[in-house]
TIVO-2410 file (N, C-alpha, C; in nm, 3 decimals):
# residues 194
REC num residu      c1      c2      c3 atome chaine
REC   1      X   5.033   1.676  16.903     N      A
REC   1      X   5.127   1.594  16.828    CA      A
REC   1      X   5.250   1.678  16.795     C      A
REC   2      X   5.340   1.609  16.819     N      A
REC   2      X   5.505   1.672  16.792    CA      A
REC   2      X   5.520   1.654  16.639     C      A
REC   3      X   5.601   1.792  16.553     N      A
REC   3      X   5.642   1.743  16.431    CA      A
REC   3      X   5.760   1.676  16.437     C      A
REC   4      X   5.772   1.601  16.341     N      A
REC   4      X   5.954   1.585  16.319    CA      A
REC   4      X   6.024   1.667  16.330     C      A
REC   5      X   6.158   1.665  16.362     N      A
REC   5      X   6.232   1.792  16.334    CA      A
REC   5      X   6.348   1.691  16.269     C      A
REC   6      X   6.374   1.810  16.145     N      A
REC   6      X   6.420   1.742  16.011    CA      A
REC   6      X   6.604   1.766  16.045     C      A
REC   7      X   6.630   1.621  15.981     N      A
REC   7      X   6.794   1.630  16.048    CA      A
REC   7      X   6.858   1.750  15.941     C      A
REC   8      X   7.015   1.804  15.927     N      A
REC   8      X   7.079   1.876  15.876    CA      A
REC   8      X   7.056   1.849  15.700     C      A
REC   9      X   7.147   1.719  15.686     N      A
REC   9      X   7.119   1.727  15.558    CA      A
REC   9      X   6.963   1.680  15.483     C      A
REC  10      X   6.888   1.673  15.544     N      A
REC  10      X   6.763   1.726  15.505    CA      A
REC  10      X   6.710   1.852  15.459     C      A
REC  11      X   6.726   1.932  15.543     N      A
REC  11      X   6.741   2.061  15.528    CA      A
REC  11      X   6.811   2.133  15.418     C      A
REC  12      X   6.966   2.082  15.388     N      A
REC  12      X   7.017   2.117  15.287    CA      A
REC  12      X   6.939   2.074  15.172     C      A
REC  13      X   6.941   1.921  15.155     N      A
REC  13      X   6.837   1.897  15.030    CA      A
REC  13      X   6.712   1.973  15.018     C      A
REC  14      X   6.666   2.025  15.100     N      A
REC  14      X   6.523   2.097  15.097    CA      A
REC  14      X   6.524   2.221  15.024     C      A
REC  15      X   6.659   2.318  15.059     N      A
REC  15      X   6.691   2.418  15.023    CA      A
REC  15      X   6.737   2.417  14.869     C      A
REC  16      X   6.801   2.361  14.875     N      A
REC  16      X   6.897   2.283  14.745    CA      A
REC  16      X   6.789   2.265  14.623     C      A
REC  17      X   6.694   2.202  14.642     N      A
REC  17      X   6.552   2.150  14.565    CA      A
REC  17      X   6.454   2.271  14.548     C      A
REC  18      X   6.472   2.384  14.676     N      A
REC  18      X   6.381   2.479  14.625    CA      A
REC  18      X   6.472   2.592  14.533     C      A
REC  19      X   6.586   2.612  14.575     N      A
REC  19      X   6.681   2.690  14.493    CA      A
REC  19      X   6.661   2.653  14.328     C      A
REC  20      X   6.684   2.512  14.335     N      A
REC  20      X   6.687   2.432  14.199    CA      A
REC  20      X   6.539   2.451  14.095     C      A
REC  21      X   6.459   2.454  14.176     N      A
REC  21      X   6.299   2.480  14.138    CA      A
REC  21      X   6.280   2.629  14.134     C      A
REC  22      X   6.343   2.733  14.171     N      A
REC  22      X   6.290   2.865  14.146    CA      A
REC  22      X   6.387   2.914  14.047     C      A
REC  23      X   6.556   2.831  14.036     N      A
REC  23      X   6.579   2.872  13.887    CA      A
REC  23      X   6.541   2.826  13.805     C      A
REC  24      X   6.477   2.699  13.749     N      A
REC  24      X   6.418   2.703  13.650    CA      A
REC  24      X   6.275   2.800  13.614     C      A
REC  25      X   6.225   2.811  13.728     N      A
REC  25      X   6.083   2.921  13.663    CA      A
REC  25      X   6.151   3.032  13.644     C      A
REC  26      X   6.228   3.083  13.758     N      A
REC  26      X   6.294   3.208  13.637    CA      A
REC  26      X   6.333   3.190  13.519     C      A
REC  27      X   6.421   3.120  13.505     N      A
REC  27      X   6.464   3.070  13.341    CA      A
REC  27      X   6.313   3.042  13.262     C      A
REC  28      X   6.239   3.018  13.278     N      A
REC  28      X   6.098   3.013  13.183    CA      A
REC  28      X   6.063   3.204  13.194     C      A
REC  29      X   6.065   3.264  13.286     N      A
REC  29      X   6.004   3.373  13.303    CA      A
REC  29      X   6.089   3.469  13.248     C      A
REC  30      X   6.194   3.462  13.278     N      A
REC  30      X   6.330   3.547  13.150    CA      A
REC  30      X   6.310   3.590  13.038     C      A
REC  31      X   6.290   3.488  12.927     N      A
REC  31      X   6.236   3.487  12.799    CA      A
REC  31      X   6.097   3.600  12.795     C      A
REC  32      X   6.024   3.571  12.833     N      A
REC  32      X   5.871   3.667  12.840    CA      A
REC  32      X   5.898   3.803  12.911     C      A
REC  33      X   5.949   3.840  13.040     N      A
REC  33      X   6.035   3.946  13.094    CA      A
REC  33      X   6.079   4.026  13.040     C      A
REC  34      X   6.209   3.948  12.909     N      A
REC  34      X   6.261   4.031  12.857    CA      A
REC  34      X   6.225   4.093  12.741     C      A
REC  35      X   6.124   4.033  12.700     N      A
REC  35      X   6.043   4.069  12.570    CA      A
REC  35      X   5.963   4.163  12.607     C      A
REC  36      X   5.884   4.151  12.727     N      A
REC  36      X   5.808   4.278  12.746    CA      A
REC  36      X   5.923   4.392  12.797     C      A
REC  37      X   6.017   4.412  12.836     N      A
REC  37      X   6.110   4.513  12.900    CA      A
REC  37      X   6.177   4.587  12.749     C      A
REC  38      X   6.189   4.494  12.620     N      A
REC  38      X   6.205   4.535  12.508    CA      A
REC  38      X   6.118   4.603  12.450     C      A
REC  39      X   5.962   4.569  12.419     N      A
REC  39      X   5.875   4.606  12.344    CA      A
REC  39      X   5.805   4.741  12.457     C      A
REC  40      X   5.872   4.753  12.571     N      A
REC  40      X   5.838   4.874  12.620    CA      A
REC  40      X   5.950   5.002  12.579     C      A
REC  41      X   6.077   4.938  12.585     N      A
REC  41      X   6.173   5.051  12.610    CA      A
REC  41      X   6.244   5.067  12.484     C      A
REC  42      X   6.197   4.993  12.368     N      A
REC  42      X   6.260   4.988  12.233    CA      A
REC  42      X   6.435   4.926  12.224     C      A
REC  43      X   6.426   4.859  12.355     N      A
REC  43      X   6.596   4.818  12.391    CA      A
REC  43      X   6.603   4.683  12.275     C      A
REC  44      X   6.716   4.707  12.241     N      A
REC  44      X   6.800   4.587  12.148    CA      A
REC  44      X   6.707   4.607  11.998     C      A
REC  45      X   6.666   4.745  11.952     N      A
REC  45      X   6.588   4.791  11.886    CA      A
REC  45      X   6.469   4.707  11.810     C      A
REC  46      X   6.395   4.686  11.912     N      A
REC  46      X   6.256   4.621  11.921    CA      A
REC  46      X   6.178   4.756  11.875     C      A
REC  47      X   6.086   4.774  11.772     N      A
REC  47      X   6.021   4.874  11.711    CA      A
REC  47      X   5.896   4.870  11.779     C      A
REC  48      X   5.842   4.999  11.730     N      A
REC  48      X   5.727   5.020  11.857    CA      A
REC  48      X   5.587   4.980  11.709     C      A
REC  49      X   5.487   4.932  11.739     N      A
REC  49      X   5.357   4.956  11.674    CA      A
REC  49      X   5.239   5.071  11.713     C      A
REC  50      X   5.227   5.130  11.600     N      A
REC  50      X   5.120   5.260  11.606    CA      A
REC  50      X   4.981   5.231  11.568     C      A
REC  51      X   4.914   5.334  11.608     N      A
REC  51      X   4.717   5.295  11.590    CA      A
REC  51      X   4.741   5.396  11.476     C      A
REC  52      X   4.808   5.487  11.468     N      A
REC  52      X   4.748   5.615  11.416    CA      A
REC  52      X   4.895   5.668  11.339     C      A
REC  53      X   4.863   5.731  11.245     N      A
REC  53      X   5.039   5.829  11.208    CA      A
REC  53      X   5.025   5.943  11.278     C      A
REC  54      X   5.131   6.036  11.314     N      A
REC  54      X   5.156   6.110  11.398    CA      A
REC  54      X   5.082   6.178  11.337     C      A
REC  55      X   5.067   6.324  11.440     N      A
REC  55      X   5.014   6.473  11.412    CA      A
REC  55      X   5.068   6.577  11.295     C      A
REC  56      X   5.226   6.538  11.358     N      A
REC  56      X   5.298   6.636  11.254    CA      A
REC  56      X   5.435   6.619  11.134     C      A
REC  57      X   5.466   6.649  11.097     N      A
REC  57      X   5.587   6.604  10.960    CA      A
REC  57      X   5.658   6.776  11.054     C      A
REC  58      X   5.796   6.728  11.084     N      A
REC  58      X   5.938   6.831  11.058    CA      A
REC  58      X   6.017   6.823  10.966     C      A
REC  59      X   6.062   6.936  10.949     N      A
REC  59      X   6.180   6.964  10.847    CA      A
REC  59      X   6.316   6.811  10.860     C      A
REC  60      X   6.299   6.767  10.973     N      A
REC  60      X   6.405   6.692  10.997    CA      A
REC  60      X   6.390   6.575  10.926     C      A
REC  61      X   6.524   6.529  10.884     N      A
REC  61      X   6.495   6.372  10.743    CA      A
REC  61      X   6.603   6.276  10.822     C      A
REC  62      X   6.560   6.173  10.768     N      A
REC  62      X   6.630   6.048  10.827    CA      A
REC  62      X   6.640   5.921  10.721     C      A
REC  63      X   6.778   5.887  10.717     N      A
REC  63      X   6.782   5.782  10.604    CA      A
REC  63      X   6.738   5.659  10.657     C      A
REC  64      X   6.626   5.610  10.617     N      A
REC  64      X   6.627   5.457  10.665    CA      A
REC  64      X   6.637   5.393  10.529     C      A
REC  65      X   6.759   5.240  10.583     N      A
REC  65      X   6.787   5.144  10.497    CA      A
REC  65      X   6.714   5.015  10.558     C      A
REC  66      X   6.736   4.942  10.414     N      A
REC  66      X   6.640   4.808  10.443    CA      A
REC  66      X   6.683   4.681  10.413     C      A
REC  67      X   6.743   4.621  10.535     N      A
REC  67      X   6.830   4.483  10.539    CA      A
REC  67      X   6.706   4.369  10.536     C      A
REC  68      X   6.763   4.258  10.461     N      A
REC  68      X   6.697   4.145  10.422    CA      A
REC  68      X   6.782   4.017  10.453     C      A
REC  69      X   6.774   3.891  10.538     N      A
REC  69      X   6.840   3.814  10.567    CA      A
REC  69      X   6.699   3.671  10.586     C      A
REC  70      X   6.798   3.547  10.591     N      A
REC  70      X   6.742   3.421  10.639    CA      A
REC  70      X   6.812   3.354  10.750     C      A
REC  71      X   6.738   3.256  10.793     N      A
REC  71      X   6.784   3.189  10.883    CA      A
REC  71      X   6.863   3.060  10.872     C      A
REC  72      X   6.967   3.026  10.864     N      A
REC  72      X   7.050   2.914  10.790    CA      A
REC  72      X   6.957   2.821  10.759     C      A
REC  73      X   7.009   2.769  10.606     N      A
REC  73      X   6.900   2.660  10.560    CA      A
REC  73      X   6.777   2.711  10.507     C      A
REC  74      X   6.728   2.822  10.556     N      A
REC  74      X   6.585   2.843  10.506    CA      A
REC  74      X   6.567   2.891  10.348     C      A
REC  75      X   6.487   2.808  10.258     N      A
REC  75      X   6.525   2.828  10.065    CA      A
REC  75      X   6.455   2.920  10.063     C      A
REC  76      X   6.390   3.057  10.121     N      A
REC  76      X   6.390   3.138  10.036    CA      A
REC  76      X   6.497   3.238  10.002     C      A
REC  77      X   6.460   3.336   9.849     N      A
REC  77      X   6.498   3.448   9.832    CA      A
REC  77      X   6.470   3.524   9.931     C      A
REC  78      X   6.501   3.584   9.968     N      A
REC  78      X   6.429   3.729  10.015    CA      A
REC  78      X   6.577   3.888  10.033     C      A
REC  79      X   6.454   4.000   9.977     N      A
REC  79      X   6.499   4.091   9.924    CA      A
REC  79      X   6.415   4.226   9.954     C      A
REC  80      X   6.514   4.332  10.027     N      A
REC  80      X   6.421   4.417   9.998    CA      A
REC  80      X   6.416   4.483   9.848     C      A
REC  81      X   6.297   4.568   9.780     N      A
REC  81      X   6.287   4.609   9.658    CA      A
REC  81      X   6.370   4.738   9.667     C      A
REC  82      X   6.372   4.839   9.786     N      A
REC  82      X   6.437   4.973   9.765    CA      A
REC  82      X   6.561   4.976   9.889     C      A
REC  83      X   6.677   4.981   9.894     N      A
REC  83      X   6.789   4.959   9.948    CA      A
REC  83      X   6.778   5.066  10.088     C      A
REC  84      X   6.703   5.214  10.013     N      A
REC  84      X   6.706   5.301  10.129    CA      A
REC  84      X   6.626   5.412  10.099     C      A
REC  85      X   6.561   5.453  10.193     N      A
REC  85      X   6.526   5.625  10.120    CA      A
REC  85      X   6.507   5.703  10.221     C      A
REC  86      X   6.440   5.836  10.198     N      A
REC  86      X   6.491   5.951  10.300    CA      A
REC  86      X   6.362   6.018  10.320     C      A
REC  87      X   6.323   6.012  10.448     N      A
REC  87      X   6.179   6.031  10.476    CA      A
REC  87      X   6.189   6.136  10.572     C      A
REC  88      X   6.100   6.214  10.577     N      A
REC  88      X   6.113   6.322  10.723    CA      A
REC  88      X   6.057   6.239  10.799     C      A
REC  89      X   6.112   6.316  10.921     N      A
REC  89      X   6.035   6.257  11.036    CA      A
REC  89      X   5.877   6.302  11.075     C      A
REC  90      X   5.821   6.193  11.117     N      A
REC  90      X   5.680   6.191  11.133    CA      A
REC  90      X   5.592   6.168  10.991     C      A
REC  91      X   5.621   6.176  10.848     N      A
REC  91      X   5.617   6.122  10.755    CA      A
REC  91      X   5.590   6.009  10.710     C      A
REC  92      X   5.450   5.949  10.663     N      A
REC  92      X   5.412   5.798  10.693    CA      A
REC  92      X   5.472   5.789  10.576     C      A
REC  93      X   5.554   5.614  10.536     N      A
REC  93      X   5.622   5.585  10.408    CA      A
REC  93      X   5.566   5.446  10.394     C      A
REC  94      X   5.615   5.393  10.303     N      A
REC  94      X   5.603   5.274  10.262    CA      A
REC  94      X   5.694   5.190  10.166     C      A
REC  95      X   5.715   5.075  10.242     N      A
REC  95      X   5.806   5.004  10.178    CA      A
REC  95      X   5.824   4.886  10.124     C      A
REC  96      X   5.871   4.854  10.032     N      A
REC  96      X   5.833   4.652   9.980    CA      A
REC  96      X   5.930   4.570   9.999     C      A
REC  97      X   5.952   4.447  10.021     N      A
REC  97      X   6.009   4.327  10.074    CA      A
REC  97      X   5.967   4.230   9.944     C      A
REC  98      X   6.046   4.148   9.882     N      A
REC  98      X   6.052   4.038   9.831    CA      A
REC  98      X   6.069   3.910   9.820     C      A
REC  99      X   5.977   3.780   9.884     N      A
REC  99      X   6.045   3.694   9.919    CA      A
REC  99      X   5.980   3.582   9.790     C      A
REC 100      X   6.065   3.520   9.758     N      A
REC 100      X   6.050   3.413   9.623    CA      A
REC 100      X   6.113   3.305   9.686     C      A
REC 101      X   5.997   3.163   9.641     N      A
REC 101      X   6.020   3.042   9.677    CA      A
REC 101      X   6.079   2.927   9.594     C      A
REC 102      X   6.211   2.928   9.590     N      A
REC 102      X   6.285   2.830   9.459    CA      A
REC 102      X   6.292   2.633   9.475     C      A
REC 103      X   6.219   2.642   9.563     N      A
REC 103      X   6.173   2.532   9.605    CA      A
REC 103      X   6.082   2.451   9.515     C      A
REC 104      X   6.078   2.322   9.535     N      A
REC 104      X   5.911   2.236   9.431    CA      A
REC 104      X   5.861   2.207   9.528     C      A
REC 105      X   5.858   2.288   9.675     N      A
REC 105      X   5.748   2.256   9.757    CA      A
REC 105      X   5.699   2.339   9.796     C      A
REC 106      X   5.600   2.309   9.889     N      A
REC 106      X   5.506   2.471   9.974    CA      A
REC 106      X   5.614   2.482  10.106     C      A
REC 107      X   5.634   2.599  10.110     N      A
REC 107      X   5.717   2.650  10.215    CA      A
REC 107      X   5.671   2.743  10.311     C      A
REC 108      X   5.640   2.729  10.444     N      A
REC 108      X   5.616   2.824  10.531    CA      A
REC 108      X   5.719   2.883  10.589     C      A
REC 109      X   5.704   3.020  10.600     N      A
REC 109      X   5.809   3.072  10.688    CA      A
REC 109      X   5.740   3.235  10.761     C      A
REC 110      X   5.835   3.273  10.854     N      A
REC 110      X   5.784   3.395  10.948    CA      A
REC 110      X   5.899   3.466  10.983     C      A
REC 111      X   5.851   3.588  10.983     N      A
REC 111      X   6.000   3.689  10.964    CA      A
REC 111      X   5.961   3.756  11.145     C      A
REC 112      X   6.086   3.804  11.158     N      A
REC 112      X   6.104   3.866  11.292    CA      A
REC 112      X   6.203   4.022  11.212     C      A
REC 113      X   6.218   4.134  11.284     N      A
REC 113      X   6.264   4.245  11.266    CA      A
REC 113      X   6.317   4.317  11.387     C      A
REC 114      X   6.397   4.410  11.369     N      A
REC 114      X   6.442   4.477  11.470    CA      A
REC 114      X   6.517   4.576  11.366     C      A
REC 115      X   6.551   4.678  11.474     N      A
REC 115      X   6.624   4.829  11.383    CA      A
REC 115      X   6.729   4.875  11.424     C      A
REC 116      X   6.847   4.939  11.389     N      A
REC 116      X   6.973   4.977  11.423    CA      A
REC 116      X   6.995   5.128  11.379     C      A
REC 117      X   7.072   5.220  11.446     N      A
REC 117      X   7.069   5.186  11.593    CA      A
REC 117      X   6.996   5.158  11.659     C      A
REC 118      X   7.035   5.094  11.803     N      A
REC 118      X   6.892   5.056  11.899    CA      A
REC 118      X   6.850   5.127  11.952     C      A
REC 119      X   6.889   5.271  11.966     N      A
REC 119      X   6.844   5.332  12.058    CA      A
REC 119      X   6.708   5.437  11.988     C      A
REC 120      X   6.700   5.335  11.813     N      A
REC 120      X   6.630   5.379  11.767    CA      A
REC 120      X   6.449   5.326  11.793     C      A
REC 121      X   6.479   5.209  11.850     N      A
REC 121      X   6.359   5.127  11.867    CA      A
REC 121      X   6.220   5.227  11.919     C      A
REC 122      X   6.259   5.258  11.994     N      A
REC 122      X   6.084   5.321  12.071    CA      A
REC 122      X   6.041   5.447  11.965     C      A
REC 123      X   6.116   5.499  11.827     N      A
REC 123      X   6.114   5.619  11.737    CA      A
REC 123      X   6.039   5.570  11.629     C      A
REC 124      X   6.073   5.396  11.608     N      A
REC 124      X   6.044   5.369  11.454    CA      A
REC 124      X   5.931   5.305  11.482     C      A
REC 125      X   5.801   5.322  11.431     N      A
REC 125      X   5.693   5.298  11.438    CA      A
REC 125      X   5.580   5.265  11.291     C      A
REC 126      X   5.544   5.141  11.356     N      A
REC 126      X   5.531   5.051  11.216    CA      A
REC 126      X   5.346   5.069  11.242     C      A
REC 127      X   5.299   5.105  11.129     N      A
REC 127      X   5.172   5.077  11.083    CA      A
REC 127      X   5.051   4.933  11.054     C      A
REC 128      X   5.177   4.896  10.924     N      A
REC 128      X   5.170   4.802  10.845    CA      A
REC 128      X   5.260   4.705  10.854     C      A
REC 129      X   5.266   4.598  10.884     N      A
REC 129      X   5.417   4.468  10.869    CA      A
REC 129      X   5.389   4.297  10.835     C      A
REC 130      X   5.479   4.278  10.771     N      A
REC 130      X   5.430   4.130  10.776    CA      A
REC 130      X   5.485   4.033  10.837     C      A
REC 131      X   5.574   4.125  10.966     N      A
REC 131      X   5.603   4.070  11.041    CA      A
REC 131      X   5.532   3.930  11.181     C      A
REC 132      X   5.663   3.845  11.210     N      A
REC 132      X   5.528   3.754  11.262    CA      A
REC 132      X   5.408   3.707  11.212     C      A
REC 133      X   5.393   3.703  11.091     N      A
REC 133      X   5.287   3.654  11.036    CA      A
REC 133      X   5.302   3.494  10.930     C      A
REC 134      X   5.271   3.403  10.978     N      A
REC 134      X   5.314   3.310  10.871    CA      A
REC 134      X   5.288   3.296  10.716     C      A
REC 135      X   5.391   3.342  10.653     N      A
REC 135      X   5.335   3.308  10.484    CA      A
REC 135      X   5.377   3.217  10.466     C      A
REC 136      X   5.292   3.167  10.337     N      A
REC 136      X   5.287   3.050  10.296    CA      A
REC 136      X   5.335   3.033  10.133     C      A
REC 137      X   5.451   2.988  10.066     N      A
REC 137      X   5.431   2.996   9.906    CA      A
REC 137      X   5.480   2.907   9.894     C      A
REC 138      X   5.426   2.869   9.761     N      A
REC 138      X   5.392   2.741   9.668    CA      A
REC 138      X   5.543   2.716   9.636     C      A
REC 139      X   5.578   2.627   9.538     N      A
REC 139      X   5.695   2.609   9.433    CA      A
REC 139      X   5.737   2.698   9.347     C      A
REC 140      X   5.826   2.785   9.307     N      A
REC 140      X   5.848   2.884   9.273    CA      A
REC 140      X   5.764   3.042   9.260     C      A
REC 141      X   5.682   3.064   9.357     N      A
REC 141      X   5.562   3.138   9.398    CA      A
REC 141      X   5.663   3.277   9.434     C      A
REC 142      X   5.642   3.414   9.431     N      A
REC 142      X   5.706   3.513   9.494    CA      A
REC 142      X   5.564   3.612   9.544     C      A
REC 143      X   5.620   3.671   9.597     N      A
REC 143      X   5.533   3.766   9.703    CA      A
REC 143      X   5.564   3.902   9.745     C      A
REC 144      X   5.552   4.006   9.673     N      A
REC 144      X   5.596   4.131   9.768    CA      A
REC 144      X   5.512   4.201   9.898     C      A
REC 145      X   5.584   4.218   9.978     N      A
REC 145      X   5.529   4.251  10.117    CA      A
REC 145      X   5.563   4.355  10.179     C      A
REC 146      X   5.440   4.467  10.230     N      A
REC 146      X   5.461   4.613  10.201    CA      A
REC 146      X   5.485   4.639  10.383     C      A
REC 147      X   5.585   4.713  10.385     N      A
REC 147      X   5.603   4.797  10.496    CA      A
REC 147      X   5.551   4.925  10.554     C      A
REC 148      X   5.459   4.946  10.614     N      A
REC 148      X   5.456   5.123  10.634    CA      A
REC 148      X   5.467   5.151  10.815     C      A
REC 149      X   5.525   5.285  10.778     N      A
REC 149      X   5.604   5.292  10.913    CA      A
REC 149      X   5.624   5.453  10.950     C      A
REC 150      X   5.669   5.516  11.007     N      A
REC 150      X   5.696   5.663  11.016    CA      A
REC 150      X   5.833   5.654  11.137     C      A
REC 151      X   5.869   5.761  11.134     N      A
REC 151      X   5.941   5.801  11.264    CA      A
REC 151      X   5.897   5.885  11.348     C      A
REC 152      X   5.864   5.855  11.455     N      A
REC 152      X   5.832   5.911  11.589    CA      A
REC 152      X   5.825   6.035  11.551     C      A
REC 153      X   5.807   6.174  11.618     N      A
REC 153      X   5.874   6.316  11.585    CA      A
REC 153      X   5.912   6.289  11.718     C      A
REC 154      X   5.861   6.276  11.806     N      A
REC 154      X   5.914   6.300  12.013    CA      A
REC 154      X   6.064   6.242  11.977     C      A
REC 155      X   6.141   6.182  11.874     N      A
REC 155      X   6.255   6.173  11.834    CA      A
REC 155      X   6.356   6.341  11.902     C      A
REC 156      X   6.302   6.377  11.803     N      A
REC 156      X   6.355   6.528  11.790    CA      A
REC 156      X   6.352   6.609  11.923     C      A
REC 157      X   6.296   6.561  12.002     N      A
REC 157      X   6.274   6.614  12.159    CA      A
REC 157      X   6.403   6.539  12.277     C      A
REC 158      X   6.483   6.435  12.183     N      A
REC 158      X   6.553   6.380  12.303    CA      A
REC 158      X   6.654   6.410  12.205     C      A
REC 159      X   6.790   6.463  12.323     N      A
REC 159      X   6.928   6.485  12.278    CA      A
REC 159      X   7.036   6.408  12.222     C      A
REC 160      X   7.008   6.289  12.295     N      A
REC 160      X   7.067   6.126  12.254    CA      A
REC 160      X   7.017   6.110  12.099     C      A
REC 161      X   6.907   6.204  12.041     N      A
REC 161      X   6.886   6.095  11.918    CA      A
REC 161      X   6.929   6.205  11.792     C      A
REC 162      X   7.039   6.342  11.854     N      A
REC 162      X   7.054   6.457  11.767    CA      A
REC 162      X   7.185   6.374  11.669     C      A
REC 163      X   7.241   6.287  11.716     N      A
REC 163      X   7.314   6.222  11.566    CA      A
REC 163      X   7.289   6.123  11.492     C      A
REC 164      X   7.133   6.094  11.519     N      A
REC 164      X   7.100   6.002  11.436    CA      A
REC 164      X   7.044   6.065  11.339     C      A
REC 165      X   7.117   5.990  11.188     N      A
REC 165      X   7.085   6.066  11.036    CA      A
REC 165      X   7.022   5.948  11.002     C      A
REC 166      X   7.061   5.803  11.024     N      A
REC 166      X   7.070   5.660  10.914    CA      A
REC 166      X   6.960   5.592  11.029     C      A
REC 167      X   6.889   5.491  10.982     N      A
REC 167      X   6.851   5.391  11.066    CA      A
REC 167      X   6.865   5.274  10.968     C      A
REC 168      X   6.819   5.132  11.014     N      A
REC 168      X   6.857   5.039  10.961    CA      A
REC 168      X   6.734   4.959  10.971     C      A
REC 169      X   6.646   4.888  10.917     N      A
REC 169      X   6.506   4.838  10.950    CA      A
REC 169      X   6.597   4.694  10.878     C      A
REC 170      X   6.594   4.604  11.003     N      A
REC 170      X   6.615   4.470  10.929    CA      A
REC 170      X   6.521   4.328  11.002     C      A
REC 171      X   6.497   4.273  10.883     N      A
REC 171      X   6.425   4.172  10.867    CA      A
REC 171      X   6.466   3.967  10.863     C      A
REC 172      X   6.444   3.922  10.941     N      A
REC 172      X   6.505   3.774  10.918    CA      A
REC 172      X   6.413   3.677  10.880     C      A
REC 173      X   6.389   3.576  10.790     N      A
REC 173      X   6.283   3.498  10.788    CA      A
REC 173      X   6.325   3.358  10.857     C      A
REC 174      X   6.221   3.269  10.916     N      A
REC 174      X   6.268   3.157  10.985    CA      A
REC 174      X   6.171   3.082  10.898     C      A
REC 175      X   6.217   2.968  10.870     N      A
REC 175      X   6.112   2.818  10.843    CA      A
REC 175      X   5.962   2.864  10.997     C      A
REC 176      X   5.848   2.817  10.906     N      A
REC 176      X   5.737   2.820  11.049    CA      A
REC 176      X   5.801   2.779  11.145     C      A
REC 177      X   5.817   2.628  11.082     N      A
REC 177      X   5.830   2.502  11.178    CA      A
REC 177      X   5.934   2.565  11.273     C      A
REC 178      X   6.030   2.626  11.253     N      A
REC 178      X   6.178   2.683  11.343    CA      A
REC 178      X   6.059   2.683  11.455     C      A
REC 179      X   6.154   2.698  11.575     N      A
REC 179      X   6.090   2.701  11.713    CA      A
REC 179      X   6.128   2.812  11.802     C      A
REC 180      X   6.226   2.920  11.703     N      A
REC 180      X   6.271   3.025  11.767    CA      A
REC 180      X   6.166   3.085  11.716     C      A
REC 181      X   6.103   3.082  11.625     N      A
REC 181      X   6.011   3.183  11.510    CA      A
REC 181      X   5.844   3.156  11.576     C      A
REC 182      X   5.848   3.056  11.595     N      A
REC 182      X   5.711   3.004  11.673    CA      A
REC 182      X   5.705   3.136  11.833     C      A
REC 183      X   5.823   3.058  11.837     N      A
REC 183      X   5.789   3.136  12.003    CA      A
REC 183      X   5.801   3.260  12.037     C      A
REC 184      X   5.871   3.366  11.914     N      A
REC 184      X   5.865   3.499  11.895    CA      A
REC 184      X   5.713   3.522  11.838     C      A
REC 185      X   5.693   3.469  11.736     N      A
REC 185      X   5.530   3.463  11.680    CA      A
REC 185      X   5.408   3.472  11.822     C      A
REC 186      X   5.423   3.387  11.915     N      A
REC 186      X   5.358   3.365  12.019    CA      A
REC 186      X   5.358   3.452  12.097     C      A
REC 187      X   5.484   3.612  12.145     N      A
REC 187      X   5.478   3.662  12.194    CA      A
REC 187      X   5.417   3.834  12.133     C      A
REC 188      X   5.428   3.845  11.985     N      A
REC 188      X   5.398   3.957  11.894    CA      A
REC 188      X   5.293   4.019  11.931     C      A
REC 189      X   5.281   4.112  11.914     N      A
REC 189      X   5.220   4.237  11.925    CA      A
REC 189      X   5.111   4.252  11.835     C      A
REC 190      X   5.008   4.261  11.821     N      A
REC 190      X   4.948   4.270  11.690    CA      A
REC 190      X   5.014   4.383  11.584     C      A
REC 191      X   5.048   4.289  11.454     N      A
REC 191      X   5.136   4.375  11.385    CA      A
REC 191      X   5.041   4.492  11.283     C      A
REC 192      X   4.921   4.510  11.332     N      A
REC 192      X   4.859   4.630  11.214    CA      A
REC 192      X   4.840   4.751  11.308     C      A
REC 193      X   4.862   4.740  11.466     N      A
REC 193      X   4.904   4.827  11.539    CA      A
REC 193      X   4.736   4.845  11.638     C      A
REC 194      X   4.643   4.784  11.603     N      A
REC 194      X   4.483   4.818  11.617    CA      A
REC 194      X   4.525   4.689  11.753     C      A
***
């Protein structure tokens, strides 16, 4: 049996339809891609999660500050409790977050983080976070929420990171329901580092 043989613009539509069909799965595969290419290389300062605190504490200190933001619309407070402090490196610390609900309803929401500079990401290494995690508070309910974290020491081994004094640990909260916050939630890391 003979196949058809498919006229010209057949062909084009054929091509046309598979072109059209493999950019959209890339465009689905992008999103996940780039999240793992982040949470490997600390790019767009995606922080790394630890099992363990390091081996050793150096003489070397580093200011980390602690930014607190929302996502338009979203009623909570939120605050960090200490603006900044000065930790050596490799030095496990700990830090508190404040978020208060001025609302007369129950409010869910989920925070996402990242650190500045970026080239600080694969250095700053979180223990403890309450990141990605959905909390939940009542009608005027508040909550402090503890950070612990260290800095890398293998910092001190790369030349690129000899003018970094400051880092910046910042935090955003989204409504649950948000669908940017869902789908970062969906891709997280387990945040106790185990």
């Amino acid at each position: 049996m003979k196949l058809p043989v498919l006229s010209g613009n057949v062909k084009v539509l054929a091509i046309c339809l598979g072109l059209a069909l493999g950019m959209v799965g890339m465009g689905y595969a992008a999103v996940p891609l780039y999240d793992l290419f982040c949470r490997v290389t600390g790019y767009g300062g995606t922080t790394q999660t630890a099992q363990y605190d390091p081996d050793q504490i150096l003489d070397r200190t580093v200011r980390v500050r602690f930014d607190a933001s929302r996502a338009r619309g979203f009623p909570w407070e939120f605050e960090p409790l200490q603006r900044d402090m000065t930790v050596q490196v490799g030095e496990t610390a700990l830090a508190f977050y404040r978020v208060t609900n001025p609302t007369d309803r129950p409010v869910t929401g989920i925070a996402t983080y990242n650190v500045t500079p970026f080239k600080m990401g694969p250095y700053f290494a979180k223990l403890e976070c309450f990141c990605f995690t959905e909390q939940t508070l009542g009608p005027g309910e508040s909550m402090e929420m503890p950070v612990v974290f260290f800095i890398d020491p293998l910092m001190d081994e790369e030349r690129r990171m000899d003018d970094v004094q400051t880092v910046t640990l910042s935090y955003t909260f989204f409504e649950a329901s948000d669908s940017r916050a869902r789908n970062l939630a969906g891709r997280a890391p387990d945040n106790t580092g185990r």
